[in-house]
N, CA, C and O atoms as a GROMACS GRO file, in nm:
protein
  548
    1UNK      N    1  -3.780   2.533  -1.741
    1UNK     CA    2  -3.815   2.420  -1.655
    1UNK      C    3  -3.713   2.307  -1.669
    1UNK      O    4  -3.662   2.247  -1.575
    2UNK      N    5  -3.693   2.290  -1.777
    2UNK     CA    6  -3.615   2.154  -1.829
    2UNK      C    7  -3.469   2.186  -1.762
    2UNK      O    8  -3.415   2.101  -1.691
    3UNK      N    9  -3.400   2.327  -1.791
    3UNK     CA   10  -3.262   2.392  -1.743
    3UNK      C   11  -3.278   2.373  -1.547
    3UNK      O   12  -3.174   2.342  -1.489
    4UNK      N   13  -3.370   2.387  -1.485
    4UNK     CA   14  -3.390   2.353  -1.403
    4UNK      C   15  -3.382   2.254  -1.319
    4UNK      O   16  -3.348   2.264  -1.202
    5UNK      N   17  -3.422   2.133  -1.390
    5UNK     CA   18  -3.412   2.031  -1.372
    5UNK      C   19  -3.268   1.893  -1.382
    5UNK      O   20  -3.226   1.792  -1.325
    6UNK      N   21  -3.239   2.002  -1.516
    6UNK     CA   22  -3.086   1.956  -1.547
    6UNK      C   23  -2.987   1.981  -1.437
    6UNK      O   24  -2.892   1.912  -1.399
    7UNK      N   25  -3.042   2.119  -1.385
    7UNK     CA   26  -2.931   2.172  -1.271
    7UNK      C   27  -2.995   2.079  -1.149
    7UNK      O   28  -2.904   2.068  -1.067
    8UNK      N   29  -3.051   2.045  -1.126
    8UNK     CA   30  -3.070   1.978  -0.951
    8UNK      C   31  -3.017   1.854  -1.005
    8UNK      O   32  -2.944   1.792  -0.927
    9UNK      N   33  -3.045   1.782  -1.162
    9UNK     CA   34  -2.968   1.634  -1.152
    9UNK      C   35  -2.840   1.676  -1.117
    9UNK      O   36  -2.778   1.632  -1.020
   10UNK      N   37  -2.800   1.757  -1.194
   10UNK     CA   38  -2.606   1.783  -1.158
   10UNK      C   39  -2.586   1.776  -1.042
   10UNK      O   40  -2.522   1.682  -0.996
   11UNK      N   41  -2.658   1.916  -0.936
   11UNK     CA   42  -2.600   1.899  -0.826
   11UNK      C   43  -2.609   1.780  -0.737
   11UNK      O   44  -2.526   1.750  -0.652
   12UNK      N   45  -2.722   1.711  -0.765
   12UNK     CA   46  -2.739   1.578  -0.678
   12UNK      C   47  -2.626   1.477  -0.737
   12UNK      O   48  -2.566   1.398  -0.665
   13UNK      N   49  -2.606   1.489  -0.861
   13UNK     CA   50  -2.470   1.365  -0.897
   13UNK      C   51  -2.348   1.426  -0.853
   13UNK      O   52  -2.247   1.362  -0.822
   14UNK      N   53  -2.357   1.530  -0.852
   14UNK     CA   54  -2.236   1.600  -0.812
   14UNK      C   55  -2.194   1.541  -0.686
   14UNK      O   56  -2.091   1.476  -0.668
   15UNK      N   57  -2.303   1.575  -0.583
   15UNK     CA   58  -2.316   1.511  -0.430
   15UNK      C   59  -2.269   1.381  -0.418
   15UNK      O   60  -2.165   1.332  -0.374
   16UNK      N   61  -2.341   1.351  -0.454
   16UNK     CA   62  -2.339   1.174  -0.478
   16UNK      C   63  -2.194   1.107  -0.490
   16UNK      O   64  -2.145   1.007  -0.436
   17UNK      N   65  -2.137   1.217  -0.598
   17UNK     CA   66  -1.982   1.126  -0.638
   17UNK      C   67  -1.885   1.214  -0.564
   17UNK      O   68  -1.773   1.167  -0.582
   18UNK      N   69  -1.882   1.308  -0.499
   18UNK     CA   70  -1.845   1.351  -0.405
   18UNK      C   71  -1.795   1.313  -0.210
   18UNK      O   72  -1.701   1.341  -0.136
   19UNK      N   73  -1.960   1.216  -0.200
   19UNK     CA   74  -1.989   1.133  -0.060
   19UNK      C   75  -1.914   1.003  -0.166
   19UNK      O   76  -1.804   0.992  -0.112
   20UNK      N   77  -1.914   0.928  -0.254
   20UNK     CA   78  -1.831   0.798  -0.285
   20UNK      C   79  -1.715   0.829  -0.271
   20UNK      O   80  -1.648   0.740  -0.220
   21UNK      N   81  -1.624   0.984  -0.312
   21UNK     CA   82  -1.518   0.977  -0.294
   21UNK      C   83  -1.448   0.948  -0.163
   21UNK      O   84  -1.343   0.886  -0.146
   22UNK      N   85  -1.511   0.992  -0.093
   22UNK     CA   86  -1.505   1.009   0.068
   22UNK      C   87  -1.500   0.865   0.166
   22UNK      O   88  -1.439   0.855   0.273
   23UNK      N   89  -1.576   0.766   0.102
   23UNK     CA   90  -1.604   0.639   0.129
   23UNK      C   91  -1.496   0.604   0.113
   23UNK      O   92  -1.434   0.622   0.008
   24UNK      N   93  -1.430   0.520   0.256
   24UNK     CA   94  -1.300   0.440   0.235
   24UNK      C   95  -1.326   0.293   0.192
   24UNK      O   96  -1.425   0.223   0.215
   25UNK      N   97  -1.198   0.258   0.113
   25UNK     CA   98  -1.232   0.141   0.048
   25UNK      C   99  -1.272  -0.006   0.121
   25UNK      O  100  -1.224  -0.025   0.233
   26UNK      N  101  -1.323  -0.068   0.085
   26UNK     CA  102  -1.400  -0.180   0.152
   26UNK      C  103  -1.258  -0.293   0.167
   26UNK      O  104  -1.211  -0.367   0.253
   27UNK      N  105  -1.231  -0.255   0.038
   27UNK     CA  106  -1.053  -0.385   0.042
   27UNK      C  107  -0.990  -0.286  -0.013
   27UNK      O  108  -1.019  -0.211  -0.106
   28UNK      N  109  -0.852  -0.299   0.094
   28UNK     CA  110  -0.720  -0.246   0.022
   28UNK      C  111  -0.653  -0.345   0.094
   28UNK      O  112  -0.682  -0.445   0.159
   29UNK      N  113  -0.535  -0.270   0.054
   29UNK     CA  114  -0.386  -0.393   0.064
   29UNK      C  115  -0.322  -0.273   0.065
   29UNK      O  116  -0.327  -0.178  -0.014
   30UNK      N  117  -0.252  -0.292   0.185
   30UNK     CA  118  -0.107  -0.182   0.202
   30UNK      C  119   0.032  -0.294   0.158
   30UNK      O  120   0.044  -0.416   0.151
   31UNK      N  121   0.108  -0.194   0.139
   31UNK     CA  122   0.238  -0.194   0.166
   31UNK      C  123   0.335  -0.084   0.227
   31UNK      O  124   0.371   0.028   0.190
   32UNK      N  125   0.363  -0.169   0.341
   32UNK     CA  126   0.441  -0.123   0.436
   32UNK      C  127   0.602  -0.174   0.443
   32UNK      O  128   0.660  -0.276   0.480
   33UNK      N  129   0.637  -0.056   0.394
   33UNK     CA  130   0.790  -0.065   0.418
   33UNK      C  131   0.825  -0.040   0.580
   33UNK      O  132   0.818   0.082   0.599
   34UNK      N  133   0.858  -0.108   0.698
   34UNK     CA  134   0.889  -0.102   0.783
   34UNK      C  135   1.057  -0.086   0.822
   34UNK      O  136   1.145  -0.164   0.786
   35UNK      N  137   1.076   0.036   0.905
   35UNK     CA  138   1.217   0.111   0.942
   35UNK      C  139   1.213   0.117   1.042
   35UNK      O  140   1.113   0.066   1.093
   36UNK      N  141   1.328   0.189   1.149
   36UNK     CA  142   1.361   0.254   1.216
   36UNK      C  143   1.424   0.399   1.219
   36UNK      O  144   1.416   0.468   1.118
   37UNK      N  145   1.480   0.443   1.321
   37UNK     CA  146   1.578   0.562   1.293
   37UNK      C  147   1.682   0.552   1.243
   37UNK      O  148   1.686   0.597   1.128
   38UNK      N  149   1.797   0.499   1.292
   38UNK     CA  150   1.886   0.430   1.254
   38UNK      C  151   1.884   0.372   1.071
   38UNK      O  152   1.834   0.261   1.051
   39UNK      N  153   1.914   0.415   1.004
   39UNK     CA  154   1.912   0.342   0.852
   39UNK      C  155   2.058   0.369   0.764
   39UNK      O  156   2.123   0.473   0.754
   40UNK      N  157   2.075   0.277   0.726
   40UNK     CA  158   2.180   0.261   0.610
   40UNK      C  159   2.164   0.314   0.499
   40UNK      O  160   2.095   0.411   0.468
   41UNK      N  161   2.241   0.236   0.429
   41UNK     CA  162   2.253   0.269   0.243
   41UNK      C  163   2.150   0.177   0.160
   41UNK      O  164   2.101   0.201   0.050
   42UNK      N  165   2.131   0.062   0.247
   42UNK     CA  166   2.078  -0.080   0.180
   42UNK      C  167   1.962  -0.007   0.257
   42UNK      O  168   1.880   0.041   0.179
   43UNK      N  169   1.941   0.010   0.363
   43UNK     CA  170   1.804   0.039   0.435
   43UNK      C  171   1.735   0.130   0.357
   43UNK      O  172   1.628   0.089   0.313
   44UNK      N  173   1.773   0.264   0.324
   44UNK     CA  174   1.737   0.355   0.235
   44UNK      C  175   1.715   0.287   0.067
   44UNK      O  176   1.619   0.334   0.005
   45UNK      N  177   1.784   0.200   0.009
   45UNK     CA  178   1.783   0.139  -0.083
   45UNK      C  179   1.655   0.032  -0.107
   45UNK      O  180   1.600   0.019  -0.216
   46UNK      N  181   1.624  -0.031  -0.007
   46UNK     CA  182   1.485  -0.138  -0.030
   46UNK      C  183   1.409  -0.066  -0.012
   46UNK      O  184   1.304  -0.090  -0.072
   47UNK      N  185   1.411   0.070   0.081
   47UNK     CA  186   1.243   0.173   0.045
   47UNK      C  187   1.269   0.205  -0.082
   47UNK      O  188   1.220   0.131  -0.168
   48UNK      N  189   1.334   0.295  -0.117
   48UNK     CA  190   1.345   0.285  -0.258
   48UNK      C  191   1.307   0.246  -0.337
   48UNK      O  192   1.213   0.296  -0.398
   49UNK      N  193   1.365   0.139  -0.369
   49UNK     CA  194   1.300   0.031  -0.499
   49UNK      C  195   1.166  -0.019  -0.444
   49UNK      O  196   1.074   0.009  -0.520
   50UNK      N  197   1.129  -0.085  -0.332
   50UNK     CA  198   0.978  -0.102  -0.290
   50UNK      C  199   0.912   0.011  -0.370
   50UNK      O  200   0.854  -0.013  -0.476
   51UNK      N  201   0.916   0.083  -0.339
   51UNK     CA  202   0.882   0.204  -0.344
   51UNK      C  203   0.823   0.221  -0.527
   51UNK      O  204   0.706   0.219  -0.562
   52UNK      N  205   0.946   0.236  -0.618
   52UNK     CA  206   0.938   0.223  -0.727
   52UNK      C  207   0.880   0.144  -0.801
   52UNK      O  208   0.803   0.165  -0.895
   53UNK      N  209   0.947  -0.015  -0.723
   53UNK     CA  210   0.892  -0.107  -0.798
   53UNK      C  211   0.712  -0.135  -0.798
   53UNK      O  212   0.639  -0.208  -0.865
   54UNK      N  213   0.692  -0.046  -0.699
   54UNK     CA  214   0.449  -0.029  -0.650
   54UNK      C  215   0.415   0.086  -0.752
   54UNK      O  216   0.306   0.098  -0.807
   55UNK      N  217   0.538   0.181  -0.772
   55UNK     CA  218   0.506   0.292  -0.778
   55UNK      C  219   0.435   0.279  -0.951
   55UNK      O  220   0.326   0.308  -1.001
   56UNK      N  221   0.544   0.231  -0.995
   56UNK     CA  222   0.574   0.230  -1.173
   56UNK      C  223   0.507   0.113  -1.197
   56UNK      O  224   0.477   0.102  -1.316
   57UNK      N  225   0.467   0.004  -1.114
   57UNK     CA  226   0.378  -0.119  -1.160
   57UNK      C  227   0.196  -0.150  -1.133
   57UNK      O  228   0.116  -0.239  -1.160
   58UNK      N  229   0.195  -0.017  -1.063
   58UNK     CA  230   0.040  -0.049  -1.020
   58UNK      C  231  -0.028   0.086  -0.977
   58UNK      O  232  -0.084   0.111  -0.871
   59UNK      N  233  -0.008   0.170  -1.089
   59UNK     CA  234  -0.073   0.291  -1.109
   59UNK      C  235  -0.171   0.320  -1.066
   59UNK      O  236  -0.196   0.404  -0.979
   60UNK      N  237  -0.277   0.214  -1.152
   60UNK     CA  238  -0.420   0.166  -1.142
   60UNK      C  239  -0.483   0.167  -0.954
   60UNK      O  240  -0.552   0.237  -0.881
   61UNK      N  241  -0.437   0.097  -0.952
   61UNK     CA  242  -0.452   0.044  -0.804
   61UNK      C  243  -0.413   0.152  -0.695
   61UNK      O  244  -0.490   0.175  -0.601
   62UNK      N  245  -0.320   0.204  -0.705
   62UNK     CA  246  -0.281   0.309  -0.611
   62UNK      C  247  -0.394   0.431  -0.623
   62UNK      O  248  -0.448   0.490  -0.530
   63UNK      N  249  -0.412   0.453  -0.768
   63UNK     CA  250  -0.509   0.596  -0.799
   63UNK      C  251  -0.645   0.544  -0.767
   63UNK      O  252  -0.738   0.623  -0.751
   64UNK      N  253  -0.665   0.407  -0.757
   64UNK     CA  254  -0.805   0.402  -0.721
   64UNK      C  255  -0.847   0.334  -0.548
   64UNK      O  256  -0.937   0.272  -0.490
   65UNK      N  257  -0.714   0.395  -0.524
   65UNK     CA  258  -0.719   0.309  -0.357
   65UNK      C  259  -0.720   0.170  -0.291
   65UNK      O  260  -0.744   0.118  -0.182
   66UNK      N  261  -0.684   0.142  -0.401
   66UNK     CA  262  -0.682  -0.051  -0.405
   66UNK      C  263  -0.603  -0.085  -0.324
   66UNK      O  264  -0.624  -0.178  -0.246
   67UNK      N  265  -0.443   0.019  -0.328
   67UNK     CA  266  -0.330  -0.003  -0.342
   67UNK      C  267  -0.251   0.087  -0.239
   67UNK      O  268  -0.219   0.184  -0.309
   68UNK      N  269  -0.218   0.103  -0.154
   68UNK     CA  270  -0.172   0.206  -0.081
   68UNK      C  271   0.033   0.186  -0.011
   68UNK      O  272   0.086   0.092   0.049
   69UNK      N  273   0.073   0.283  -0.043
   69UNK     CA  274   0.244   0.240   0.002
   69UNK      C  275   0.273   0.321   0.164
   69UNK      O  276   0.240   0.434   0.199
   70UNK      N  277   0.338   0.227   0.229
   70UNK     CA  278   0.341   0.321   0.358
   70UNK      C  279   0.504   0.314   0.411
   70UNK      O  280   0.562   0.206   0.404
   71UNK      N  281   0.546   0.387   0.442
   71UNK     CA  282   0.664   0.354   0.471
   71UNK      C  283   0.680   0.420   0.655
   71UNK      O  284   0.686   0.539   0.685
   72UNK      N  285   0.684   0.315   0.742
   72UNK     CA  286   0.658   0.344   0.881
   72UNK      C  287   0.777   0.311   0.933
   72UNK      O  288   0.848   0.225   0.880
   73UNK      N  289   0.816   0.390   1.063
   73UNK     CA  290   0.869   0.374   1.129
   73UNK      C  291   0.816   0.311   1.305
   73UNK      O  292   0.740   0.344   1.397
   74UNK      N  293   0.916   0.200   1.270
   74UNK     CA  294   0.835   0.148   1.405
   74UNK      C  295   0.919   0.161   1.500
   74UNK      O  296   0.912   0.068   1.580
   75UNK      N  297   1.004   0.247   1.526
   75UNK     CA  298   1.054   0.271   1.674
   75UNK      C  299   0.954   0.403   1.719
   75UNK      O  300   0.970   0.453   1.830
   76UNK      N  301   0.883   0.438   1.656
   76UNK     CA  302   0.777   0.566   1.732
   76UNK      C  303   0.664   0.482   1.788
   76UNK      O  304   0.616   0.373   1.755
   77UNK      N  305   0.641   0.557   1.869
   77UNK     CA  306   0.524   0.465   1.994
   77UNK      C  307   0.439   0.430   1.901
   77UNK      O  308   0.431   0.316   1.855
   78UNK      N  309   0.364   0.536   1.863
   78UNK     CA  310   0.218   0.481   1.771
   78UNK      C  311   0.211   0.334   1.700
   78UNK      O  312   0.124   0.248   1.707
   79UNK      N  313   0.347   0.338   1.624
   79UNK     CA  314   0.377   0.200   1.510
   79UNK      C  315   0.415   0.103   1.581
   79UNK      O  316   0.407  -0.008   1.529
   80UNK      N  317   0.464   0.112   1.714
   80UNK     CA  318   0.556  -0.047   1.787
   80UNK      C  319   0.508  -0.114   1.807
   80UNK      O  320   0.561  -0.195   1.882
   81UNK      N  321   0.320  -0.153   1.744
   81UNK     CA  322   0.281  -0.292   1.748
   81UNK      C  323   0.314  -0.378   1.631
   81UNK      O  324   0.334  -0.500   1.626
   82UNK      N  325   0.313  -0.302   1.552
   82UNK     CA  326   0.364  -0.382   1.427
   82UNK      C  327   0.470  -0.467   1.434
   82UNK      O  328   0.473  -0.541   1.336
   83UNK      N  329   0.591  -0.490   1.543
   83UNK     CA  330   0.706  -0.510   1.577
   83UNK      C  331   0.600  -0.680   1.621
   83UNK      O  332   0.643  -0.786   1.577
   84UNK      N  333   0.519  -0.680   1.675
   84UNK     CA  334   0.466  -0.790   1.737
   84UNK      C  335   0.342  -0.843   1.588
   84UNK      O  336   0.334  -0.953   1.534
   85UNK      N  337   0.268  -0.724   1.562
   85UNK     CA  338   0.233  -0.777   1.462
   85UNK      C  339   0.279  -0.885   1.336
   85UNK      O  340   0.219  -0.985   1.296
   86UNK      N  341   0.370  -0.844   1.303
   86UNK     CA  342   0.448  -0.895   1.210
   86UNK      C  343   0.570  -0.964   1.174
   86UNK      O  344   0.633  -0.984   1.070
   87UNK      N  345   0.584  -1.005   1.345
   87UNK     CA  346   0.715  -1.084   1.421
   87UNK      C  347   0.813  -1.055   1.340
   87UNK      O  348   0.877  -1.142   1.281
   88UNK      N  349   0.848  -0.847   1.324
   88UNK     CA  350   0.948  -0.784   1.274
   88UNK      C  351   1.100  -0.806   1.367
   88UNK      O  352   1.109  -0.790   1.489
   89UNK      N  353   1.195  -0.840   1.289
   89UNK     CA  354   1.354  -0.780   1.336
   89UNK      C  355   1.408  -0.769   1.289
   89UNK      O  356   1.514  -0.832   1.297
   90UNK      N  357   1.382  -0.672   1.189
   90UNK     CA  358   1.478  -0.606   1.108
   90UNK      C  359   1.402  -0.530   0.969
   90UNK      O  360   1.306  -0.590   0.919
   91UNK      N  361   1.447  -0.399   0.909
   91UNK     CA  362   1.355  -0.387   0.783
   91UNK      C  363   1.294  -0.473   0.710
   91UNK      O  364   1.348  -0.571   0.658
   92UNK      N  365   1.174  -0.443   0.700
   92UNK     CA  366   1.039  -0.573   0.619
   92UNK      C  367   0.982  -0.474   0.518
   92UNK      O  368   0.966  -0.352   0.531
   93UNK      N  369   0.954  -0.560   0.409
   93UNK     CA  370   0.836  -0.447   0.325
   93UNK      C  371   0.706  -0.606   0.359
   93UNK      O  372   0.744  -0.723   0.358
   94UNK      N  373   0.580  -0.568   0.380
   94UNK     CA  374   0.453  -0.668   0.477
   94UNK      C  375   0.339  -0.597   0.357
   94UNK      O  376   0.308  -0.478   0.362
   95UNK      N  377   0.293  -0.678   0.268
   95UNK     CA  378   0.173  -0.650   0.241
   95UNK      C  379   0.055  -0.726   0.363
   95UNK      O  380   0.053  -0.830   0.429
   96UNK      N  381  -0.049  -0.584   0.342
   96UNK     CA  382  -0.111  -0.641   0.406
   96UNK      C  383  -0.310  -0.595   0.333
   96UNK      O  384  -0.352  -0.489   0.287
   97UNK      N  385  -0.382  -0.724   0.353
   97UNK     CA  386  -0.490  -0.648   0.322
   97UNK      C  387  -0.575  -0.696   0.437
   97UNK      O  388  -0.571  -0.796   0.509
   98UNK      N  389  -0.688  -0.542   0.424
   98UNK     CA  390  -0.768  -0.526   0.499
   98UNK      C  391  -0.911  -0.486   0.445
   98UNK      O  392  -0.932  -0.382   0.382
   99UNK      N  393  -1.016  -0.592   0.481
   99UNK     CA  394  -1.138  -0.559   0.450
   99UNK      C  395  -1.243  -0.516   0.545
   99UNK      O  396  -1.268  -0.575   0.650
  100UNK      N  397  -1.309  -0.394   0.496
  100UNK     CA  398  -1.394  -0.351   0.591
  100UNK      C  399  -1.344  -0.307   0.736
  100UNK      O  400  -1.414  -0.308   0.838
  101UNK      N  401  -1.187  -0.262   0.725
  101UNK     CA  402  -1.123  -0.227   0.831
  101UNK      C  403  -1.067  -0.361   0.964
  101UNK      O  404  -1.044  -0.366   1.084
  102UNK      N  405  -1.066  -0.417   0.893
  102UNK     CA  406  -1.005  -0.579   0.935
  102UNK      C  407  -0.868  -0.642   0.863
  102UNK      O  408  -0.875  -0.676   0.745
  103UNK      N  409  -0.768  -0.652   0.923
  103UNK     CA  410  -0.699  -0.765   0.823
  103UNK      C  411  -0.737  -0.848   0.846
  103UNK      O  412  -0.783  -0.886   0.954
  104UNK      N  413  -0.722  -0.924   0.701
  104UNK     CA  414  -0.723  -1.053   0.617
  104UNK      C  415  -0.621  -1.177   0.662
  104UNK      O  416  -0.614  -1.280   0.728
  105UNK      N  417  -0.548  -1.087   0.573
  105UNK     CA  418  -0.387  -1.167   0.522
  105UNK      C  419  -0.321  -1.053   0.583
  105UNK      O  420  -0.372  -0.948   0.623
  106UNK      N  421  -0.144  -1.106   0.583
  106UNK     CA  422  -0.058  -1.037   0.498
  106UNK      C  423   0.043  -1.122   0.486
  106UNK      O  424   0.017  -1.242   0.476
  107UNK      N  425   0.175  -1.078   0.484
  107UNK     CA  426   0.279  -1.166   0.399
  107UNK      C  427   0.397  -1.077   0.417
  107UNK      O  428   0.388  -0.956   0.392
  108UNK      N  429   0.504  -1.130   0.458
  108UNK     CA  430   0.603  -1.058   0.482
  108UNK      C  431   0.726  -1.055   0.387
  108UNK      O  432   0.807  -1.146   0.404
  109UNK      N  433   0.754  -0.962   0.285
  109UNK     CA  434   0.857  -0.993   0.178
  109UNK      C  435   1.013  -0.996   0.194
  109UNK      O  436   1.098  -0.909   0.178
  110UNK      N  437   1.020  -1.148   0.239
  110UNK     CA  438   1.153  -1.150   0.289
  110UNK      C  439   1.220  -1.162   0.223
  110UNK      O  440   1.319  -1.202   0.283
  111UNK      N  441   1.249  -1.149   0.072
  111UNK     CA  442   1.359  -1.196  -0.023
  111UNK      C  443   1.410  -1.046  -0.057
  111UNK      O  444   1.487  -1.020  -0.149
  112UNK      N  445   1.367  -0.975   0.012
  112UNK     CA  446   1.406  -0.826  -0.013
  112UNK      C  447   1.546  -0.796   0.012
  112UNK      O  448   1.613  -0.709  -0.043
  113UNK      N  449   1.577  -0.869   0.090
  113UNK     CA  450   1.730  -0.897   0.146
  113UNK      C  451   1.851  -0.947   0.043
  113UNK      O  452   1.967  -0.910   0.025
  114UNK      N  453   1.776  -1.040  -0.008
  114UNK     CA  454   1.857  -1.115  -0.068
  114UNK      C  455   1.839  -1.069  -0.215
  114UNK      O  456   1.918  -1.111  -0.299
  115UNK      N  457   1.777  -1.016  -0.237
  115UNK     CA  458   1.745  -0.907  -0.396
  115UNK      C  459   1.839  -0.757  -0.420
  115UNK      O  460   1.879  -0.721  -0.531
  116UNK      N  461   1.862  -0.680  -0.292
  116UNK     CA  462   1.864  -0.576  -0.285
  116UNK      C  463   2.003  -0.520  -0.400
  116UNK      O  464   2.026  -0.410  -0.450
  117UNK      N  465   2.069  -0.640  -0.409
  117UNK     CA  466   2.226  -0.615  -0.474
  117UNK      C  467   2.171  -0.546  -0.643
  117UNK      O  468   2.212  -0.451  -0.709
  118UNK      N  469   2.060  -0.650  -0.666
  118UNK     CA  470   1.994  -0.659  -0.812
  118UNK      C  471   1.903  -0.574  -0.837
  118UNK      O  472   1.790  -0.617  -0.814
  119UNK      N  473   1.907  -0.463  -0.878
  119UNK     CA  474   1.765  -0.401  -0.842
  119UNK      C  475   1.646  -0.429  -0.964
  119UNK      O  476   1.524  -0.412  -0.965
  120UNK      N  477   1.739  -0.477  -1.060
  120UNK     CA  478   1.539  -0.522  -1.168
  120UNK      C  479   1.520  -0.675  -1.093
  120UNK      O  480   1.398  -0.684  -1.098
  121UNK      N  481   1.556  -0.775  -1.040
  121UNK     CA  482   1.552  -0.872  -0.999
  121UNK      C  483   1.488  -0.846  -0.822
  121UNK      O  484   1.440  -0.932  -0.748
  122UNK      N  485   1.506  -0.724  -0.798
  122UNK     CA  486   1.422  -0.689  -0.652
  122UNK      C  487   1.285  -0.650  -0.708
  122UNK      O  488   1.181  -0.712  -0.685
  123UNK      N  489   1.297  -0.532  -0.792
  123UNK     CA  490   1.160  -0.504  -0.884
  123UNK      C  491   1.090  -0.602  -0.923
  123UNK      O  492   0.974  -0.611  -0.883
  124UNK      N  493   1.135  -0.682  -0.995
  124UNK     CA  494   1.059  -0.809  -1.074
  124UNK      C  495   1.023  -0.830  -0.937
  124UNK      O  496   0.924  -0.768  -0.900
  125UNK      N  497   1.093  -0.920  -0.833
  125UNK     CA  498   1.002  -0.941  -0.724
  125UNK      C  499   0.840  -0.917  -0.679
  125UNK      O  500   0.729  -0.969  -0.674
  126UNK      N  501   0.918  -0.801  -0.652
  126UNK     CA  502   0.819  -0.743  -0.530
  126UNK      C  503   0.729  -0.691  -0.648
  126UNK      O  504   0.657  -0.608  -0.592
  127UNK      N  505   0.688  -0.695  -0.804
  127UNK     CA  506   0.612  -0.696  -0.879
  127UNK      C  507   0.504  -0.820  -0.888
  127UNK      O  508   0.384  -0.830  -0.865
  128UNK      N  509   0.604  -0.904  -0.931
  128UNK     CA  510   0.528  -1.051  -0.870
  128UNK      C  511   0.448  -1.073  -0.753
  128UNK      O  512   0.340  -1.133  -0.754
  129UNK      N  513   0.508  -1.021  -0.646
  129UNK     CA  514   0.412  -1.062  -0.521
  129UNK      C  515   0.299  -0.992  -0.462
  129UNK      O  516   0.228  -1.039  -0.372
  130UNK      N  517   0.283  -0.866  -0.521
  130UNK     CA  518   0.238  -0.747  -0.511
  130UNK      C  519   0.100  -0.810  -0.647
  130UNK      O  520  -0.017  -0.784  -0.622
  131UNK      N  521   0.122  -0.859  -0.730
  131UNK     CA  522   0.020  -0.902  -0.840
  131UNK      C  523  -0.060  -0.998  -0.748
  131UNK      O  524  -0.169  -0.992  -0.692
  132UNK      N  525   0.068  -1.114  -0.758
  132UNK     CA  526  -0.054  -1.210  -0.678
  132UNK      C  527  -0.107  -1.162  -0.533
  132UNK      O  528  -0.228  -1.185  -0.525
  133UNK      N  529  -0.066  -1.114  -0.439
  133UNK     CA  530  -0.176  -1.071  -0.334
  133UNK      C  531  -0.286  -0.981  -0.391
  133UNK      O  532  -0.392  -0.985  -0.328
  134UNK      N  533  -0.284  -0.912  -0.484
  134UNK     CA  534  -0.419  -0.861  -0.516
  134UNK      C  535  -0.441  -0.940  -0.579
  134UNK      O  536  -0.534  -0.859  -0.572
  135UNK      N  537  -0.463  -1.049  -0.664
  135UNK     CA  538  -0.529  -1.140  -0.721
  135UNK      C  539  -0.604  -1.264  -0.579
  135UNK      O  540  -0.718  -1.309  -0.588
  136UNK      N  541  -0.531  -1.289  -0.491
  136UNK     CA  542  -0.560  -1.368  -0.388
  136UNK      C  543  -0.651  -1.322  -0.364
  136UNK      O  544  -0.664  -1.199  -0.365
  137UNK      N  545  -0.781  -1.435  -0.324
  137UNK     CA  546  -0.918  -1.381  -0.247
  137UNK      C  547  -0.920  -1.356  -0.073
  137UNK      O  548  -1.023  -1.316  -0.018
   0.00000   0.00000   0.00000
């Protein structure tokens, strides 16, 4: 009786954390590395380190969906609002968060430009800003 019983709790927790996995998160915050077709050495270089610098600094957050990295191209139809969204002209890395399937905020990381020569001084960056927008309410 008792083995019985043990087995329907399992399968019902089983269920249970199964349907939570499935549940998209209420708040995340992307980061979007925004491109085109057309890309360079430096262009290929700030996905990159973006890239690294989310990758290797916010483990946590990424594995628990907090945190998500996107790297889009906005000359394909689907993405070319973002071009207006984000009064883009030219590669951007744009955090952005969204609650309950709404943005919030976001923030456009323009020193990416002017970092790119340095790359622990781009890292440190976009570490920094990437902390405080998830700390921001």
């Amino acid at each position: 009786m008792y083995k019985k019983l043990f087995l329907v709790f399992c399968i019902f927790g089983f269920i249970e954390i199964s349907f939570a996995a499935d549940k998209p998160a209420a708040e995340k915050v992307y980061a979007y590395y925004f491109h085109g077709y057309m890309r360079c050495s430096t262009c290929f270089k700030l996905e990159q380190y973006s890239k690294e610098a989310i990758e290797s600094n916010f483990k946590p957050e990424l594995a628990s969906g907090k945190l998500e990295f996107r790297a889009v191209n906005i000359e394909e139809k689907v993405n070319a609002h973002f071009v207006n969204d984000y009064q883009l002209y030219t590669k951007a890395l744009v955090l952005s968060l969204v609650k309950d399937g709404k943005e919030i905020k976001s923030k456009n990381l323009n020193k990416i430009w002017e970092l790119v020569g340095n790359k622990n001084k781009f890292i440190g960056y976009i570490k920094e800003e990437v902390a405080n927008f998830l700390k921001e309410p």
